[in-house]
Steps between C-alpha positions, in 0.01 A plus 500: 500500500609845465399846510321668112804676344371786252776531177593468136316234317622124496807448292455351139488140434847490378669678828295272692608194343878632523455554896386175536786333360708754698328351831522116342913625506487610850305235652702255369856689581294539873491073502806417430662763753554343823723694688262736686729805455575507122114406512424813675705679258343334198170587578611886573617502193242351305164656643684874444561441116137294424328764694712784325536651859830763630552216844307227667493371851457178660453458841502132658285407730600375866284344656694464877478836536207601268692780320620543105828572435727565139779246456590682181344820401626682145734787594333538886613426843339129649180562753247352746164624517204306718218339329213811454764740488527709182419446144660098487387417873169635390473226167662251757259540714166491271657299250367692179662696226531887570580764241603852673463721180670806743660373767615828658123546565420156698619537851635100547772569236809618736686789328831416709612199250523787226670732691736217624570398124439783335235335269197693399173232497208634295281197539509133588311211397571225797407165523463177707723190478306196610573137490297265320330381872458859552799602764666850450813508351527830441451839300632602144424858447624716189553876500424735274308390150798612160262750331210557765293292696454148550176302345259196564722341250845576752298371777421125284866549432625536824262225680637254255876587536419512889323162477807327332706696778343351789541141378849528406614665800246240687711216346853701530424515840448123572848452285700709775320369779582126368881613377543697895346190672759280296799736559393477898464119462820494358671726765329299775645199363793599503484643823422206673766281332727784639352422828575134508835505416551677806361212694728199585594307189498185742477425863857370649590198620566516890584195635248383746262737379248579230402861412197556201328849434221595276357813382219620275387833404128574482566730221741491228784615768479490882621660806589141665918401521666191638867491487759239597851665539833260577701703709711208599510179432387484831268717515198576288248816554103458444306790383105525461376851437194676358484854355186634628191493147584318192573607133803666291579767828543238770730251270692795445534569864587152532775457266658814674444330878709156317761726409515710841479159677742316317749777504447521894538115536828539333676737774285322778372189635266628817174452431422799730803761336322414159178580555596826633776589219224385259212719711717808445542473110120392435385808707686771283317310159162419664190679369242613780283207592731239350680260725671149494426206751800281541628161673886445460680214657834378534564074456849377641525138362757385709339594865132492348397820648217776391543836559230724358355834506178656379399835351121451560504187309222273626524229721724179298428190630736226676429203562672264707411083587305497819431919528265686418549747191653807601457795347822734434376845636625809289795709702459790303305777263454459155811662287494824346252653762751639731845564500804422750271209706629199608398128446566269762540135439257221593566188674778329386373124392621165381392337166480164655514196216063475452489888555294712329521879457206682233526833451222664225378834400164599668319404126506138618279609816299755357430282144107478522242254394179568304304611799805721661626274711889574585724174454667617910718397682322273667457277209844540372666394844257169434609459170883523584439249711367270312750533215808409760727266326391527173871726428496869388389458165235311594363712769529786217286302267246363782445872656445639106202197462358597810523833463353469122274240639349768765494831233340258263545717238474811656755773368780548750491883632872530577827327417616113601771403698617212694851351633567185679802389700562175582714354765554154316772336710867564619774525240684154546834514697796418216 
């Protein structure tokens, strides 16, 4: 629909039939342009030489924050404008044709984009750019008519080029969408084979012990990080850390806590001196509301003995023949909150042969079921239990059945981890 435009008579037969090839040109140029800026640019182009205008406009529509705004204008400066304001919000907003034969004299056209530009606008003839279902897409507008005023004939003209617009930006659209969803697919991909390089390429062979981790990301990449680090050949340190949310920024903070760590571990073997060296670094990096949870624990081989600390990491489990589990209680903060705190240690224990020590991230606890039920710590004390003596890889596989067994399907709401060490008998005397 659009508004009665009084002007010269229709064009003859022969212009008309010329114009219509010149729009069979365009629409086809329009369809097999796919990049949405040399799109833009095509159709700028285009409309200003069929409609035999000095400029035209076209203002996308944005539907997030319901206002039009120029991506490429001929020869003028790029700008917003809400829906209903001025001459394009106004056609955005009732979705019909409008032909301002004097523009100076309608009080929605806004005089500052000539005196920015330094154009002079006579009149406009505006239109709507609708998908085929409807949807706004935007406004194409052209500004003053070569040789007077525009006609009913400009306004079939400009529907039709607008028409073809639409679709072809419609479809150019869906084309980068698709090609920035593969680039991020890509880049996530890669990302996350980044990220498990940086975990343990195996797990190493203490004698009288076994020592398994696990980890999976809810996302493409994750905030979770196990770590086994040889200092010795005596002694081995165990790390089980989560990066508070999940995603690209958390991996990111975790690859820098590996490096920090590892580089700490290097120049020092107290679990407690760590933690605080490592504290210090993370809280000159750490974003507000960002923190990491951590358990770190020392394993001498030859004497058998634990030593561990925790940065608010919660609650591993030990179990030992003939006691109760025991949970190891954190002795410290989360890292990166504040600066120059100590850690102390915990209890120092010993990884008798039948021994178990499980140390997760809280996703194993907090995975739900279909009716919101938390997995708990309750019911993975039980399940430890029952999956003594089965060695660490298989307690690793039986807690991931049970656990999948209990989400039945459910989508897990934050990353997977799980380490088992196993006390698995004395290292025979020579």
């Amino acid at each position: 629909m659009s508004e009665a435009i009084h002007g010269p008579t229709e064009p003859d037969v022969e212009k008309q039939v010329l114009d219509l090839k010149r729009l069979l040109v365009v629409t086809r140029a329009m369809s097999a342009e796919k990049d949405l800026d040399r799109l833009l640019e095509l159709i700028m182009q285009e409309t200003t030489k069929v409609m035999q205008a000095d400029r035209s406009s076209l203002f996308l529509y944005d539907e997030d924050s319901e206002e039009l705004y120029t991506k490429i204008a001929q020869k003028a400066e790029t700008i917003r404008i809400p829906v209903g304001s001025g001459i394009a919000g106004a056609v955005a907003t009732s979705q019909q044709t409008l032909h301002i034969p004097d523009v100076y004299a309608d009080e929605r056209f806004n005089r500052e984009v000539d005196r920015v530009t330094g154009f002079r606008t006579r009149n406009i003839l505006c239109t709507p750019m609708l998908s085929y279902d409807g949807r706004l897409i935007g406004v194409l507008q052209v500004l003053n008519k070569q040789g007077g005023d525009f006609t009913d004939y400009d306004v079939m003209m400009l529907e039709a080029l607008a028409s073809q617009a639409a679709v072809a930006l419609d479809n150019a659209r869906l084309v980068a969408e698709y090609l920035e969803k593969q680039r991020l697919q890509q880049s996530l991909a890669l990302a996350r084979e980044i990220q498990t390089s940086l975990l343990p390429k195996h797990s190493p062979e203490l004698p009288g012990f076994e020592l398994m981790g696990w980890t999976c990301p809810c996302d493409e990449t994750g905030g979770d990080y196990y770590d086994f680090v040889e200092l010795t050949p005596d002694l081995v340190a165990i790390v089980v850390a989560d990066v508070t949310g999940h995603g690209v920024g958390p991996a990111l903070l975790m690859a820098e806590t590996r490096a920090y760590l590892r580089g700490a571990l290097a120049q020092e073997t107290d679990v407690s001196t760590v933690l605080s060296v490592l504290n210090n670094q993370l809280c000159y990096d750490m974003t507000q509301g960002r923190f990491v949870t951590m358990f770190l624990a020392t394993l001498d081989v030859k004497t058998r003995q634990l030593r561990y600390s925790s940065a608010g990491h919660g609650h591993p489990l030990l179990w030992q023949p003939g006691v109760p589990v025991k949970e190891l209680e954190s002795t410290g903060p989360p890292l990166g909150v504040v600066s120059s705190i100590e850690f102390p240690p915990g209890d120092t224990m010993l990884i008798e042969s039948g021994s178990v020590l499980l140390a997760t991230t809280d996703g194993v606890e907090e995975a739900m079921n279909e009716t919101g039920e938390m997995f708990g710590r309750a019911r993975l004390k039980e399940v430890l239990s029952g999956l003594v003596g089965m060695g660490a890889q298989g307690m690793l596989d039986g807690l991931k059945v049970v656990l999948s067994d209990f989400t039945a399907g459910v989508a897990a709401r934050d990353d997977l981890t799980m380490v088992t060490l196993i006390g698995s008998g004395r290292e025979e005397e020579d």
